[in-house]
N, C-alpha and C positions, 0 to 999 in steps of 0.2 A: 778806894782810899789810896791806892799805891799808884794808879794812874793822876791821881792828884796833885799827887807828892813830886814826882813822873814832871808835869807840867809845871809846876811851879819853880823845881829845880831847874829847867830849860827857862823858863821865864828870864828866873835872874839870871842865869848865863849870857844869857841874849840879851841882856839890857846894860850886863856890865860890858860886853864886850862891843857895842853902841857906848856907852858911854867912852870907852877907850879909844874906840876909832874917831870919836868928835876931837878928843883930846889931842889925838893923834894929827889933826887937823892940823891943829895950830903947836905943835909940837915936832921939828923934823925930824927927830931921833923914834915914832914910832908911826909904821906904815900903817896910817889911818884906813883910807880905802879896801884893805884886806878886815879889820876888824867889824868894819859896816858892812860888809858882806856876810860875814861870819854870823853876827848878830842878827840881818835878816830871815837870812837861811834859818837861824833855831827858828827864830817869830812862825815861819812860813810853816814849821812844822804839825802847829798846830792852829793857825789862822787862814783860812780861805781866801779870806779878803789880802792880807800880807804876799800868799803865796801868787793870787792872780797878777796882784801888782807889779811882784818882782818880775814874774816871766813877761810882761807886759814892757816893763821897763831894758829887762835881758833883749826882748827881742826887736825894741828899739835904736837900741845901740849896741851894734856889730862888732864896737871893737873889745867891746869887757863880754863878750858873749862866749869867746872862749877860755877866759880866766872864769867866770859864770863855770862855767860846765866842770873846767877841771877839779874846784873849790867842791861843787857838789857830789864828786863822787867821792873826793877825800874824806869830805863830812859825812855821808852816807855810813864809809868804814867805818868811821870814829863814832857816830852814833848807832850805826845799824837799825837804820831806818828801812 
């Protein structure tokens, strides 16, 4: 039950803060690209498919690979994962 609750609270975390980065698009007062990131990452924590994507996609494009890496260990902290 409490891993449920667990996932679901990450869920919506992750889909508002996807929501905020699309926003953030078209919007130039908030750094879109840092919040689609951010929202990946939770997704990836509990999706297979989400997380192979990402690294798939990190490891295709060298130059967000090292904003990729630093973002993951900050979130690592922040969630303790």
């Amino acid at each position: 039950m409490r891993k449920k609750v667990k996932r679901i609270i990450f869920d919506v975390i992750g889909a508002v803060c996807i929501l905020i980065g699309l926003v953030g698009f078209a919007l130039p007062l908030l750094p879109g690209f840092v919040f689609i990131i951010i929202g990946i990452y939770i997704f990836s924590l509990h999706s297979e498919w989400v997380r192979t994507r990402m690294y798939l996609w990190r490891d295709k494009n060298p130059k967000v690979k090292h904003f990729f890496e630093q973002a993951e260990l900050k979130l690592k902290t922040v969630f303790r994962v």
